[in-house]
Each structure stands twice: as C-alpha cells, then as structure tokens.
N, C-alpha and C positions, 0 to 999 in steps of 0.2 A: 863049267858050273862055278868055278872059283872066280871066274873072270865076269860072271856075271854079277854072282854077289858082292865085287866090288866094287861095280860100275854102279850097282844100287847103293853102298853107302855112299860112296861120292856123291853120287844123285841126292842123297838124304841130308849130307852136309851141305853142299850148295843151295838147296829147300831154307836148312834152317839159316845158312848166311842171310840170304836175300831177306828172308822173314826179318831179322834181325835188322836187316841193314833199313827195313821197309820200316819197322818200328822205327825207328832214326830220326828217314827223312819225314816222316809224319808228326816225330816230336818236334823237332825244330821248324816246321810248319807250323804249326798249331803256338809254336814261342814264337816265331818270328810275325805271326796275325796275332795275337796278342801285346805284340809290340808295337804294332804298325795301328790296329784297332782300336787296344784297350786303353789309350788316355783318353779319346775323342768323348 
C-alpha cells in the first residue's frame, strides 16, 4: 500500500513536470513564430 502511494505521487510529479515542461516548449514556440512571423 505504501509502495503504491508512492509510485502515485511520483506519477503525479512527473504529470506536473511534463505539463510544465509542455507549457515551455509551447512558450518558446509561439516566441520563436513570433519572431520568425511577426516582422513580415
């Protein structure tokens, strides 16, 4: 049981890394079309 519940928070932080990480590459997308885009 103990071993369970921690395999779920692990699970629950690597969720929120990736979310994070996904926020990221998404911002710097959206900078980096902006950059390439937005003088034209």
């Amino acid at each position: 049981m103990i071993r369970k519940r921690h395999g779920l928070h692990f699970c629950g932080r690597l969720c929120l890394f990736v979310h994070e990480l996904d926020k990221t590459i998404i911002r710097c997308m959206r900078k980096g079309w902006i950059a390439k885009y937005g003088r034209e």
